[in-house]
C-alpha positions in Angstrom: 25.6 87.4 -223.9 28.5 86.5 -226.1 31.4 84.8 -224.6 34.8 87.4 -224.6 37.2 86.4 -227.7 40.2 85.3 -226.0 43.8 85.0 -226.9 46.5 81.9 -226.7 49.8 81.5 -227.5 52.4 78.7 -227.6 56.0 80.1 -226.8 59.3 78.9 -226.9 60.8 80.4 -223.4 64.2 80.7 -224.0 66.6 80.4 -220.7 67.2 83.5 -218.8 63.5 84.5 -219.0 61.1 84.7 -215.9 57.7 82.9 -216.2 55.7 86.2 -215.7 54.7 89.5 -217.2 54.7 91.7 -214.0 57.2 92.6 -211.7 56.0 93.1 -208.4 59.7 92.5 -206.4 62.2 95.1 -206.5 65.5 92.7 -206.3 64.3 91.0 -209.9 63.7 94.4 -211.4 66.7 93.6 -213.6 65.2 90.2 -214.9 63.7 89.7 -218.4 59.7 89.2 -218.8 57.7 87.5 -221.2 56.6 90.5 -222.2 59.5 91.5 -224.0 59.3 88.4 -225.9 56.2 90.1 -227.7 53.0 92.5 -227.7 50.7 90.6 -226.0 47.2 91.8 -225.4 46.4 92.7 -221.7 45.0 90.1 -218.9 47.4 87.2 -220.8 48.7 85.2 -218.1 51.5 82.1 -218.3 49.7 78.2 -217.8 52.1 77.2 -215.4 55.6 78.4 -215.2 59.4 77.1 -216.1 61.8 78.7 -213.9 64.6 81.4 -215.0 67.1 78.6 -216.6 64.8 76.3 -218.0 63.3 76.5 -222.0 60.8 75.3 -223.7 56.9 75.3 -224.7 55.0 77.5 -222.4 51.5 78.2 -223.0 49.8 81.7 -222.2 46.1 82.6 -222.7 44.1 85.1 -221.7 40.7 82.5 -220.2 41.4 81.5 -217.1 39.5 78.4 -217.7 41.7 77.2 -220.1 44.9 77.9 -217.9 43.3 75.3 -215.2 42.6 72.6 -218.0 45.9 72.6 -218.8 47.8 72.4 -215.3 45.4 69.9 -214.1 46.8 65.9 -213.7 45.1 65.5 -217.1 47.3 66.6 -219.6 51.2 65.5 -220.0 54.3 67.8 -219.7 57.2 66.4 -221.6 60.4 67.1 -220.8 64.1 66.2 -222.6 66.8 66.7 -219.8 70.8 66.8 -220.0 72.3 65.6 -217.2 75.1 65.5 -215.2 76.9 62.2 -215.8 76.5 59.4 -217.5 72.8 58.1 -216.3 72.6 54.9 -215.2 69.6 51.9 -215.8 68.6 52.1 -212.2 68.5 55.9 -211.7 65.8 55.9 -214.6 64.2 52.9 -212.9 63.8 55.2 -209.7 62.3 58.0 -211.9 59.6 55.8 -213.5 58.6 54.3 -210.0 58.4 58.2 -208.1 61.2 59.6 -206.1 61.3 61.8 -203.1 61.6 65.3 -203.3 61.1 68.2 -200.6 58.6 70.6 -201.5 58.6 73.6 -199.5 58.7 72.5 -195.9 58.2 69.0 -196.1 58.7 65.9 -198.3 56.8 64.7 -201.0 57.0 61.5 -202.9 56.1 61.9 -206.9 54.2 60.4 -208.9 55.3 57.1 -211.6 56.3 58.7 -214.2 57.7 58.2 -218.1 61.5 58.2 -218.6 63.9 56.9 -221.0 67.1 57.4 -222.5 67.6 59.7 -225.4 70.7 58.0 -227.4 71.6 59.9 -230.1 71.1 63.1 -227.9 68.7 65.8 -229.3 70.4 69.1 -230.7 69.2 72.6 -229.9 70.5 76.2 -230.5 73.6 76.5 -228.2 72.3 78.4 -224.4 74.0 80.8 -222.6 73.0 79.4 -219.3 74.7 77.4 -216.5 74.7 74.4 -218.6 77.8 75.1 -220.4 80.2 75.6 -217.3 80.1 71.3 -217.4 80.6 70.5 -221.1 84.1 69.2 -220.0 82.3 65.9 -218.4 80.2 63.7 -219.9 76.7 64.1 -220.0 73.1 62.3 -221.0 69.8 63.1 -222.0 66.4 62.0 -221.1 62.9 62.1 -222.0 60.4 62.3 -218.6 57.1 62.5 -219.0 55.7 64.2 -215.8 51.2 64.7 -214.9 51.9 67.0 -212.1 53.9 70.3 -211.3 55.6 70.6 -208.2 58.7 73.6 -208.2 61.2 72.7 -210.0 60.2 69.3 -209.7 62.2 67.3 -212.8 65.4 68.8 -211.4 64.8 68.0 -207.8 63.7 64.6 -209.3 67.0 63.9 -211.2 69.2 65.4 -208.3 67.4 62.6 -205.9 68.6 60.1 -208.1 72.2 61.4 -208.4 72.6 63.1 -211.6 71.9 66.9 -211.4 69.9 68.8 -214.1 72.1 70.8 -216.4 69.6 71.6 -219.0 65.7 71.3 -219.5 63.6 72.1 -222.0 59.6 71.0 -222.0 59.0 69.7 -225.5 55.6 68.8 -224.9 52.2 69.6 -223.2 49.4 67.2 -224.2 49.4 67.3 -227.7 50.9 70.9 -228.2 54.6 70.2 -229.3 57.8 72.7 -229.6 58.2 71.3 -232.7 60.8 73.5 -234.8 60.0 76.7 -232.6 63.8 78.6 -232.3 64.3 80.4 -228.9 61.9 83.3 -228.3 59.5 82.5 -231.2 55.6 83.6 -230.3 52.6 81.6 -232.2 48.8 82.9 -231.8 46.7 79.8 -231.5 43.0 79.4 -231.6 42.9 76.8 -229.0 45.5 74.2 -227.4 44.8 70.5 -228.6 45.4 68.8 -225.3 44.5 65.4 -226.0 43.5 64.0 -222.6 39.9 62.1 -221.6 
């Protein structure tokens, strides 16, 4: 028997979006899907999720498989952060060595990680999110290259060390860049390149 054909995408989530095609809770029923984003084809599910404010690559498929390939400790996730404040040598010290975070009910210390400064700061297409309410103060970006996935992890990671996420946006997973992709662009793939052993 032939295996199905399935379908994957790379996406460039724009902020504002939910990570998710179905709406199963009355209090979002306001919230925007992925699946006005484009006509996907049915049983296409989101690898992994960003929250509502965050941007970026996202990767959907339709082989379940695939989707736990790419979330597994394998395979990179990029990230370039602004945040609040002028980040300091030692706060991106802590970040590369692991930080602790609370995870649900209970603390969890992360995982060494990549991070460095990003000086000049990268330029994207202007956001309508919370991230503007601060542009009176100064701000910094960084690059942090993360293997795992915890909720909302980067910003509880930056927060630990003093300097609050204002923006994120995942530029990278294994080799699968965002590359020029504007906010709310949709490209069919015919398989991610993840790059990992």
């Amino acid at each position: 028997m032939n295996p199905p054909n399935h379908h994957h995408f790379a996406i460039h989530k724009p902020g504002g979006y939910l990570s998710q095609f179905v709406n199963n809770q009355d209090k979002r029923r306001n919230k925007k899907l992925l699946g006005e984003l484009h006509d996907f084809p049915e049983g296409t599910m989101a690898i992994g999720r960003l929250d509502e404010d965050s941007e970026g690559l996202l990767l959907l498929t339709t082989d379940g498989q695939m989707s736990e390939e790419v979330r597994s400790k394998k395979v990179e996730k990029e990230y370039y952060v602004e945040l609040d404040g002028e980040v300091t040598q030692e706060a991106i010290a802590q970040l590369k060595q692991g930080v602790e975070i609370r995870t649900r009910a209970k603390m969890y210390q992360t995982l060494p990680c990549k991070a460095m400064l990003l000086d000049p700061a990268p330029v994207f297409e202007a956001t309508t999110s919370k991230a503007n309410r601060r542009r009176h103060r100064p701000t910094s970006w960084l690059s942090i290259t993360i293997s795992e996935g915890k909720f909302r992890q980067v910003r509880k990671m930056t927060a630990a060390v003093g300097f609050p996420t204002l923006r994120l946006i995942r530029i990278r997973i294994g080799q699968v860049l965002l590359g020029d992709m504007q906010a709310g662009d949709v490209v069919e793939v015919d398989d991610f390149q993840l790059g990992h052993d």
